[in-house]
C-alpha positions in Angstrom: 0.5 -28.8 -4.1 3.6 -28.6 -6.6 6.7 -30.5 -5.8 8.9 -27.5 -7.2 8.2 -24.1 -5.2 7.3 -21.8 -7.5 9.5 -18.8 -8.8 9.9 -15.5 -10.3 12.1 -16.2 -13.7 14.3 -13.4 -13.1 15.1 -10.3 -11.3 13.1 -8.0 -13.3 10.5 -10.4 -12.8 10.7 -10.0 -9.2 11.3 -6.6 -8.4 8.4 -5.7 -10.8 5.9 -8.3 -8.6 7.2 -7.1 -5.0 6.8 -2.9 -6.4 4.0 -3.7 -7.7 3.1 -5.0 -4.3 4.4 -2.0 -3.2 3.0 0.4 -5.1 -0.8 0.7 -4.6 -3.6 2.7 -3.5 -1.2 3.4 -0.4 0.7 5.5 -2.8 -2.0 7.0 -5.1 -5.4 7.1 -2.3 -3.6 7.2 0.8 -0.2 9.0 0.8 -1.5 12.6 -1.1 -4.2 12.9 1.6 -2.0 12.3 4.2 0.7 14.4 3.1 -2.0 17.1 2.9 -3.0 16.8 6.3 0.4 16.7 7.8 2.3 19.8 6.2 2.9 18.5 2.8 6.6 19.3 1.8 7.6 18.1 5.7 5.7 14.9 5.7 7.0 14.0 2.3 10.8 14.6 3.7 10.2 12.7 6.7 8.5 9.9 4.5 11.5 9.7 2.6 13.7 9.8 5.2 11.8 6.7 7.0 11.9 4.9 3.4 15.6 4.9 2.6 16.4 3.8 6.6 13.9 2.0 8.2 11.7 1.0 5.3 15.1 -0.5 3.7 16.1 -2.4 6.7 12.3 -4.0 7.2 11.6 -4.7 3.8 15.7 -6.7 3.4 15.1 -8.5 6.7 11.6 -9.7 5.1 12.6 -10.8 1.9 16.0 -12.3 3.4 13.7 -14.6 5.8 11.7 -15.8 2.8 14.5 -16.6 0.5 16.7 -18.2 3.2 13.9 -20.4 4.6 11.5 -21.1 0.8 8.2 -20.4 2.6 6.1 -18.1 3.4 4.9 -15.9 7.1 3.7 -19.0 8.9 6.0 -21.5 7.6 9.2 -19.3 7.6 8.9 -17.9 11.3 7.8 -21.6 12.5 11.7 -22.8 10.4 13.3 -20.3 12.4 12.2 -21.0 15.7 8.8 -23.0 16.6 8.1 -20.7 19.4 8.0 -17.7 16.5 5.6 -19.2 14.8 3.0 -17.3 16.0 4.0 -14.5 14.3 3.5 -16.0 11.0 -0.2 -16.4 12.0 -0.2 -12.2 13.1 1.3 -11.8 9.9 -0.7 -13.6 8.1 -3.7 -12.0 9.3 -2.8 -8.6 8.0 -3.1 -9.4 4.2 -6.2 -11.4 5.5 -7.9 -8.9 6.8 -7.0 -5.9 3.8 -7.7 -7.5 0.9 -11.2 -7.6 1.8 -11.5 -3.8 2.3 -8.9 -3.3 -0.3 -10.9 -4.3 -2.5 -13.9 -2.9 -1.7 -11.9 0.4 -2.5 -10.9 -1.2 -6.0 -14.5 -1.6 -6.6 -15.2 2.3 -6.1 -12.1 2.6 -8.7 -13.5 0.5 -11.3 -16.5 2.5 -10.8 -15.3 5.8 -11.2 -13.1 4.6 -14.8 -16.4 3.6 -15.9 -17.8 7.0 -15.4 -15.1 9.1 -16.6 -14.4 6.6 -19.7 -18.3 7.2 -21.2 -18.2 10.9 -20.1 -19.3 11.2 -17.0 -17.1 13.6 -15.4 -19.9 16.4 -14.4 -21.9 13.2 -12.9 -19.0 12.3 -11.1 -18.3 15.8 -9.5 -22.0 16.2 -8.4 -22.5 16.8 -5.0 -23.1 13.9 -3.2 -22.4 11.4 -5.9 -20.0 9.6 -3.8 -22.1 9.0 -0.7 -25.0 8.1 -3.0 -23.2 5.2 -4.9 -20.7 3.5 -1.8 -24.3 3.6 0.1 -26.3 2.0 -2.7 -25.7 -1.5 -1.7 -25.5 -3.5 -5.2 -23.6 -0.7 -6.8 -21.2 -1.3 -3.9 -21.1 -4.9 -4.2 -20.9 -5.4 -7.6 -18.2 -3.6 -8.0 -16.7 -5.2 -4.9 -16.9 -8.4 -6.3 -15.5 -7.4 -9.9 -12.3 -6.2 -8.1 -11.7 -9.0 -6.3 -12.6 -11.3 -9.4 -10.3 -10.0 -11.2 -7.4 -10.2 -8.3 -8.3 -14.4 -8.3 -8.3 -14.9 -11.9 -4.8 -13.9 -12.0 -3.7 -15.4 -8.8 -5.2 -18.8 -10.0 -2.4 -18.6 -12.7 0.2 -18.7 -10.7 3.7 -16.9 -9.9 5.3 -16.9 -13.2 2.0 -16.2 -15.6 -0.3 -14.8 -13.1 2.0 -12.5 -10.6 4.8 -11.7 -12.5 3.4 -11.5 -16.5 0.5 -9.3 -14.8 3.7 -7.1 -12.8 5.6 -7.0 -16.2 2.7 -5.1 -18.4 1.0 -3.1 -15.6 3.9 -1.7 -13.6 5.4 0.2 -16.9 2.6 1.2 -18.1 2.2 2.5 -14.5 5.1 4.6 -14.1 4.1 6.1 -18.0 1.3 7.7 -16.6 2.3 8.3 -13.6 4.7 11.0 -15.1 2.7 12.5 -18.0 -0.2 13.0 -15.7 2.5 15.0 -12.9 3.7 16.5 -16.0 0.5 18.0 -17.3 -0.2 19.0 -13.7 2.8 21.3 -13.5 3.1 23.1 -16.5 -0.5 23.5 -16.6 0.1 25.3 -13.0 3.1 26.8 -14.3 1.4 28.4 -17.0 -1.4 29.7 -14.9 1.8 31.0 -12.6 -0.5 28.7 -9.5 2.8 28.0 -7.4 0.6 27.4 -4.3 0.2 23.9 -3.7 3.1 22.8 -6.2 5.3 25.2 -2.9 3.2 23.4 -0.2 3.7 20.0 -1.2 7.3 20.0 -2.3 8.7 22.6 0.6 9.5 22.0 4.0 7.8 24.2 6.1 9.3 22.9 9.9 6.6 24.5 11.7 4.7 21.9 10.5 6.0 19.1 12.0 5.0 16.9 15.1 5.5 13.7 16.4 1.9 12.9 14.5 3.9 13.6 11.3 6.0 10.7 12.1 3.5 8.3 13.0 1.4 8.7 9.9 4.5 8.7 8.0 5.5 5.5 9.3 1.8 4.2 9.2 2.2 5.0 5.6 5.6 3.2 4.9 4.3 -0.2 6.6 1.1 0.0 4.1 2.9 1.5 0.9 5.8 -0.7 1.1 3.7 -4.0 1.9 5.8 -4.7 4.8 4.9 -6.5 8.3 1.8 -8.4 6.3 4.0 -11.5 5.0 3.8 -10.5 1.4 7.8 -10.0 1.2 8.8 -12.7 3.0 6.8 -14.3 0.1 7.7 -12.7 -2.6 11.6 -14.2 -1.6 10.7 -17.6 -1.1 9.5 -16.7 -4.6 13.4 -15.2 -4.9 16.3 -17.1 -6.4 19.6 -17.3 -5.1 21.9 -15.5 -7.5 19.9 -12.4 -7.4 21.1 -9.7 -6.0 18.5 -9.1 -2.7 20.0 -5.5 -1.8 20.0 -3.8 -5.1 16.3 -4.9 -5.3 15.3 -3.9 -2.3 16.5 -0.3 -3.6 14.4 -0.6 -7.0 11.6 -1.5 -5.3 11.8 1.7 -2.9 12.5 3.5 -5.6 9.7 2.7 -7.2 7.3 3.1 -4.5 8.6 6.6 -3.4 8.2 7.6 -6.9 5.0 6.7 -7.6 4.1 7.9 -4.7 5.7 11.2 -5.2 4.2 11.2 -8.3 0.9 10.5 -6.9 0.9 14.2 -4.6 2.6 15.9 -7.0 -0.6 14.6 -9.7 -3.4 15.7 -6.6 -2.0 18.3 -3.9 -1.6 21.0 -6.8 -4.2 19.8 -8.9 -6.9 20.5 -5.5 -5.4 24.0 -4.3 -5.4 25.1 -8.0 -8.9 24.5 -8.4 -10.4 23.8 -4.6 -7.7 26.4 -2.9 -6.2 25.1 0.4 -8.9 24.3 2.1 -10.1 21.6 -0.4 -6.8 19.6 1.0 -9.1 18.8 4.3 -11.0 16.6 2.5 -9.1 13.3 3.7 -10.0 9.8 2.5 -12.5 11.4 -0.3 -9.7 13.7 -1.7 -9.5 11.2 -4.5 -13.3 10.6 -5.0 -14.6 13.8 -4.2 -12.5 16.4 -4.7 -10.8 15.3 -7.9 -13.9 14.4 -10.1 -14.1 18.6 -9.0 -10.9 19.7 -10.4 -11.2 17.2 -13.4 -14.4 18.4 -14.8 -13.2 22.1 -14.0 -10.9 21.3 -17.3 -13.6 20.8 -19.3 -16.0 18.1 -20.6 -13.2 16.7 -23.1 -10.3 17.3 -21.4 -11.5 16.3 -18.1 -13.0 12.9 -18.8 -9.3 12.0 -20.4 -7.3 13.3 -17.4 -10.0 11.6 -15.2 -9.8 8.4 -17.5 -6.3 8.1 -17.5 -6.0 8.8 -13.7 -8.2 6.4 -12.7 -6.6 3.8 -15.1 -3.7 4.4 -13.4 -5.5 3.9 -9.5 -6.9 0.6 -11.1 -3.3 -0.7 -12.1 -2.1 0.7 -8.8 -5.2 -1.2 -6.9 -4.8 -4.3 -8.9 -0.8 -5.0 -8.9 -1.2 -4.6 -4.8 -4.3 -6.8 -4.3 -2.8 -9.4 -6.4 0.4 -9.8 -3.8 -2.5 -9.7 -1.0 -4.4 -12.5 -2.3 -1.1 -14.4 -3.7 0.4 -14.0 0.0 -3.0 -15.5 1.7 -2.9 -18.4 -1.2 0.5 -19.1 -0.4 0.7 -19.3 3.4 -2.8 -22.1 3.2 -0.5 -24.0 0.3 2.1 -24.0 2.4 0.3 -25.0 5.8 -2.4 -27.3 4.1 -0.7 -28.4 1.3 -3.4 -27.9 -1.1 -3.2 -26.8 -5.0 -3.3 -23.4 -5.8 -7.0 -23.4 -7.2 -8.7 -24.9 -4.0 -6.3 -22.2 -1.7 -7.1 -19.2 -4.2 -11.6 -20.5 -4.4 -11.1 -20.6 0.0 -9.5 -17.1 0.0 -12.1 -15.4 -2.7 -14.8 -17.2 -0.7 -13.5 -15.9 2.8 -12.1 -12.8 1.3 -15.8 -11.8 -0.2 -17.5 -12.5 3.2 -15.0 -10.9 5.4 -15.6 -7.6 2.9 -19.2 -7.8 2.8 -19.7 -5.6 6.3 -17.4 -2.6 4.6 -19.1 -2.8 1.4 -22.0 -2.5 3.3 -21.0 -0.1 5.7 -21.8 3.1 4.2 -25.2 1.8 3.3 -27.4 -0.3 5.0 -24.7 -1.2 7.8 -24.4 2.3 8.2 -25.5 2.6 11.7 -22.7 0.1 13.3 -19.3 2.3 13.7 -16.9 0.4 16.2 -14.9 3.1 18.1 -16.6 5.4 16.6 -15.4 4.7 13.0 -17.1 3.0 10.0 -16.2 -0.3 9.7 -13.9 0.3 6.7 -11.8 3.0 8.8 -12.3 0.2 11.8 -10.4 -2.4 9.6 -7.9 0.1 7.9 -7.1 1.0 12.3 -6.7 -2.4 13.3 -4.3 -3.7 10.2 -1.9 -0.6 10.0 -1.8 1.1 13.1 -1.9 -2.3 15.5 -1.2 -5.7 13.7 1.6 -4.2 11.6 3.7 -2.5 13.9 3.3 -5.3 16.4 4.7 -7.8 13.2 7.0 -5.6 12.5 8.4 -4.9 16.2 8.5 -9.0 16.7 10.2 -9.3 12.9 12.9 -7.3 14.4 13.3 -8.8 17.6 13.5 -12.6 16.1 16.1 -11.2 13.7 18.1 -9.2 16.4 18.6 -12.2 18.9 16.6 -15.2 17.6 18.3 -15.0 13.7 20.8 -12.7 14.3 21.7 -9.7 12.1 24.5 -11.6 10.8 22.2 -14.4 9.6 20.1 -12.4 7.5 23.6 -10.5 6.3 24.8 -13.5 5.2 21.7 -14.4 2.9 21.7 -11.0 1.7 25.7 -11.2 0.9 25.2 -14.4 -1.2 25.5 -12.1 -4.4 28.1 -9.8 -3.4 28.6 -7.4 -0.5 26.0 -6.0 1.6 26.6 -2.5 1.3 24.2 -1.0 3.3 25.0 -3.9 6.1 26.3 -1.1 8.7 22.8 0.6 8.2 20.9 -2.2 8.4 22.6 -3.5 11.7 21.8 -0.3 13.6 18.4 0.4 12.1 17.2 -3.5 12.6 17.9 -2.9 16.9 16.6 0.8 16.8 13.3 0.2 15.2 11.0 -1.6 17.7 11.7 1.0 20.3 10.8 3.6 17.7 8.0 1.5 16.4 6.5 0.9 20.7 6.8 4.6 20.3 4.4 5.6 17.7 2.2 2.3 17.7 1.2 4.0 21.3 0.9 7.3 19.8 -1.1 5.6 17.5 -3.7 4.1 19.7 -4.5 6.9 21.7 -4.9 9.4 18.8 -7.7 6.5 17.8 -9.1 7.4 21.0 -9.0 10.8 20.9 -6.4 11.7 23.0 -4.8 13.7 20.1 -1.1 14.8 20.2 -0.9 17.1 17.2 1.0 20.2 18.7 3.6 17.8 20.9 7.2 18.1 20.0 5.7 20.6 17.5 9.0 22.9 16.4 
């Protein structure tokens, strides 16, 4: 292992890395489907609301604990306190356990660019094109293991050419088409005066909302925003002193908010334009089964570029985000084992491709084995965000609130200048596991069918 620790070379450096951490298929896959099915314009303002209060306070606290201690989850929580250090290993199971899936998700990306970039967008909107190829087993895999190969090859550079050169080149081009694609989608709605979905996404309708709205919302900030899965509290041990920790923890929320405003504003109007409202219900497939739709409804030219040029932009997405997964697993065996980067980075693409094989396989040939009911995909997407996380992030506040103390991780983040925000931060850090007790059992039983969708309904 190095002597030095490893880090980013400047602040643009490492508030590109951590939003590109950020900023992944929880923003372009996840949050338009979820948005759909929770009232659109209401679950976008309470997202937004969670982001700038509790998503803030999570994601300082994190990166404050990694630059005030120079290690990662394990290490970091075991500096603190040896009798936290058990945390470190819950955290560092989360990123363990979703790069795997992750990327079996980046491999149905990859595949879908390579369709739409030799012209396959009528193949693509086929009925049943998307069962047929996530249940054809060496489709699945291959593309599974390209992903993820991909994801090592940069890791095994390292923070400063791998992680941050990578963040640098993708993250701009990232926000680029991000807006021309949002662009085209509204004045192309605009000029065929289809106000529907553009209304439904970005208004408010109150009658929407439930306490269900909240907990996917907040599901969704813990995956979006990489937080309670040890990646921040990496990315600042990555972090040096004299940069500013609050202002970056704004860019990087701002960055993730907007992509990921973006990201509905690119799909919800594109589906009800094309689909009507009722194409929203799709869920998880909105992105592979309904868009390849609404794409090749623009044509066989114009369709395979907006498709191309979408899924580009999932692949950047996918790949910036995987990257901090893989980079945060690397780092914690480093850290613990003291190993060099390219025997940590061959373990976790060896364990990481194993530990994905059952959901790459099961939509296919391990089709038949669906723990609580769910495939084991949506079984390993249950147990990382709606369980592990909110547990990390309940104990994350707790060891700051009267293990650290708020004033501790104050201090760190006042080493640059004042804490602005500290006010916020201070009432937010000893409010949020009560909140978060709240909706991780709201959580659980709605996994178990015990379904609260009309309660506290306005």
């Amino acid at each position: 292992m190095e002597k030095n620790r490893s880090s980013f070379t400047s602040k643009i450096g490492f508030v590109l890395a951590a939003a590109g951490s950020a900023v992944g298929l929880g923003n372009l896959w996840r949050f338009p489907y979820l948005a759909a099915q929770h009232g659109g314009g209401i679950f976008l303002l309470v997202y937004l609301i969670l982001s700038v209060t509790f998503g803030f306070s999570l994601m300082v606290a994190e990166i404050a604990i990694g630059r005030k201690t120079g290690l990662s989850a394990i290490g970091a929580f075991n500096k603190i306190n040896k009798k936290c250090s058990f945390i470190g290993y819950l955290a560092a199971l989360v990123p363990a356990l979703i790069l795997p899936y992750y990327s079996v998700i980046g491999g149905w990306v990859i595949k879908y660019l390579t369709v739409f970039c030799t012209g396959g967008a009528s193949t693509a909107a086929a009925d049943g094109y998307f069962d047929g190829f996530i249940g054809n087993t060496w489709q699945s895999l291959l593309f599974f293991a390209i992903f993820i190969g991909v994801t090592a090859v940069v890791v095994l550079l390292g923070v400063e050419k791998g992680v941050e050169k990578v963040s640098k080149i993708m993250m701009p081009i990232l926000v680029v088409i991000s807006v021309g694609v949002a662009a085209f989608v509204c004045i192309s709605n605009g000029i065929r005066g289809e106000w529907e979905g553009l209304l439904y996404y970005l208004k408010p309708d109150f009658s929407n909302f439930s306490i269900m709205t909240v907990v996917a919302a907040m599901g969704q900030l813990f995956y979006s925003m990489s937080l309670a899965m040890g990646i921040m509290i990496t990315y600042g041990s990555y972090m040096k002193k004299d940069v500013n920790l609050e202002s970056s923890a704004h860019q990087i929320e701002f960055f993730d908010m907007g992509i990921a405003f973006l990201a509905g504003l690119m799909i919800v109007p594109s589906v009800v334009s094309y689909s009507g409202i009722e194409g929203l219900n799709k869920g998880p497939g909105l992105m592979f089964v309904t868009l390849p739709k609404v794409f090749n409804e623009m044509g066989p030219v114009l369709g395979n570029v907006i498709g191309a040029l979408f899924f580009v932009l999932v692949l950047f997405a996918a790949l910036t985000s995987s990257i901090s997964l893989m980079e945060t697993v690397v780092s914690i065996i480093q850290d613990k084992f003291h190993l060099e980067r390219k025997v940590s980075c061959s373990i976790v693409l060896g364990a990481s491709f194993l530990i994905g094989l059952p959901s790459a396989l099961g939509f296919g040939v391990w089709s038949g084995f669906t723990p609580m009911g769910m495939d084991i995909l949506s079984f390993f997407d249950f147990i990382t965000n709606s369980i592990l996380m909110p547990i990390v992030a309940i104990m994350t506040c707790i060891v700051v609130c009267y293990v650290m103390k708020p004033q501790a991780i104050i201090d760190e983040t006042s080493l640059t200048g004042k804490f602005k925000l500290a006010k916020l931060f201070k009432a937010m850090i000893y409010v949020a596991p009560v909140l978060l007790i709240i909706i991780l059992i709201f959580a659980i039983f709605e996994a178990f069918g015990i379904t609260f969708g009309g309660f506290l309904k306005f």
